[in-house]
Every structure is written in structure tokens, then in C-alpha cells.
C-alpha positions in Angstrom: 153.3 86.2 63.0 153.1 89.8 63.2 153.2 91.1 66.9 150.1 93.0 67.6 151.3 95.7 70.0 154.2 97.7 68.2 156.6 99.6 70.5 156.4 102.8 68.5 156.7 105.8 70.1 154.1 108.5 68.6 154.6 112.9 68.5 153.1 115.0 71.6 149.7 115.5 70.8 150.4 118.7 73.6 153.4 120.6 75.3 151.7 119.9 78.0 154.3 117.6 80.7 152.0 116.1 82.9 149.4 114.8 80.2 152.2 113.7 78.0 153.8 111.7 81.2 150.3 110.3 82.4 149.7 108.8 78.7 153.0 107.4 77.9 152.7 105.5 81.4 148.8 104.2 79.9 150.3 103.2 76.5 153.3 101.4 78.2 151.2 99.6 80.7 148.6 98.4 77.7 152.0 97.5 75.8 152.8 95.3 78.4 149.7 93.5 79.1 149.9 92.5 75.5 146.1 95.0 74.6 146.0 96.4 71.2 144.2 99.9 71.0 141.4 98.7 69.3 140.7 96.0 72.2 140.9 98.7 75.3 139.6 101.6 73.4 136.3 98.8 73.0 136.4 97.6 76.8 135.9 101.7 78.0 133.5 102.5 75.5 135.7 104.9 73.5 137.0 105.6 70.4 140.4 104.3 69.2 141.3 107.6 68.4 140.4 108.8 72.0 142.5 106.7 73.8 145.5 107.5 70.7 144.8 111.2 71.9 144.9 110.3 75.8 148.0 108.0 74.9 150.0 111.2 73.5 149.2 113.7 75.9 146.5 115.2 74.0 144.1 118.1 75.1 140.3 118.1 75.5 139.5 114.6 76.7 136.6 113.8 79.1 138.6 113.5 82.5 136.1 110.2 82.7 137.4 108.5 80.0 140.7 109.2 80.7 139.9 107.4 84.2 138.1 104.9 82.7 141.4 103.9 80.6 143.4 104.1 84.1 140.8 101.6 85.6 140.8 99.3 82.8 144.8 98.7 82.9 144.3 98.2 86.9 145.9 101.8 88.0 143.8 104.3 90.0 144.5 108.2 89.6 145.0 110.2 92.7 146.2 114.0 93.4 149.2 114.0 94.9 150.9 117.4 97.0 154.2 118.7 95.3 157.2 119.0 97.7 157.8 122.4 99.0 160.0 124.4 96.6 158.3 122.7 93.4 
């Protein structure tokens, strides 16, 4: 049996830190609740290759689906300050 959720890391789609950090904490959390791509991307009402793009840091997503993903995997997004000297 072929395990449906491969643990293969993907490029950057941006050099952008905080997007890159904020999708590799989506794509681990769908990892571990065992959801293939194809499953969550059809749950939010996106395409697989939106959440591959939100799931490598990538630019230019709608900050809704990117929210919607969150939501689906049971996180919720929130601002929070930086420490002085940040």
C-alpha cells in the first residue's frame, strides 16, 4: 500500500520568511492528520494547485483562502506584536 501523504519537502515558491513559515506549518499539520492535497484543497473550495502555492510560501493568494485552509486544519490566524528590538 502506497502511503497517500508523502513527506517531501517542495522549493520556496517566495523569499518571502513569514509566508514560507506559515505554509510549511499548513502542509505539516495536513501531513499529520493523514489529508492528501486533493482532499483539503476540495473541503475549501480551492484548487490543488492553490493550496500547493499557499503550502510553499507562494505570493498572490486570496488572504481568504489562505484562512480558509487555516480553519479547515483547526488553527485560527491572529496578528501577533513583535518584541521590542525586532
Amino acid at each position: 500500500m502506497v502511503n497517500p501523504t508523502r513527506n517531501k519537502q517542495g522549493k520556496p515558491a517566495s523569499d518571502n520568511h513569514t509566508l514560507v513559515e506559515l505554509g510549511n506549518e499548513l502542509a505539516q499539520r495536513r501531513r499529520e492528520c493523514g489529508i492528501v492535497q486533493q482532499d483539503l484543497a476540495k473541503t475549501v473550495g480551492v484548487s490543488r494547485s492553490t493550496l500547493h502555492t499557499i503550502e510553499h510560501g507562494g505570493e498572490g493568494v486570496r488572504w481568504e483562502k489562505v484562512i480558509a485552509v487555516a480553519q479547515a486544519l483547526n488553527f485560527d490566524l491572529a496578528l501577533v506584536p513583535r518584541k521590542s528590538g525586532a
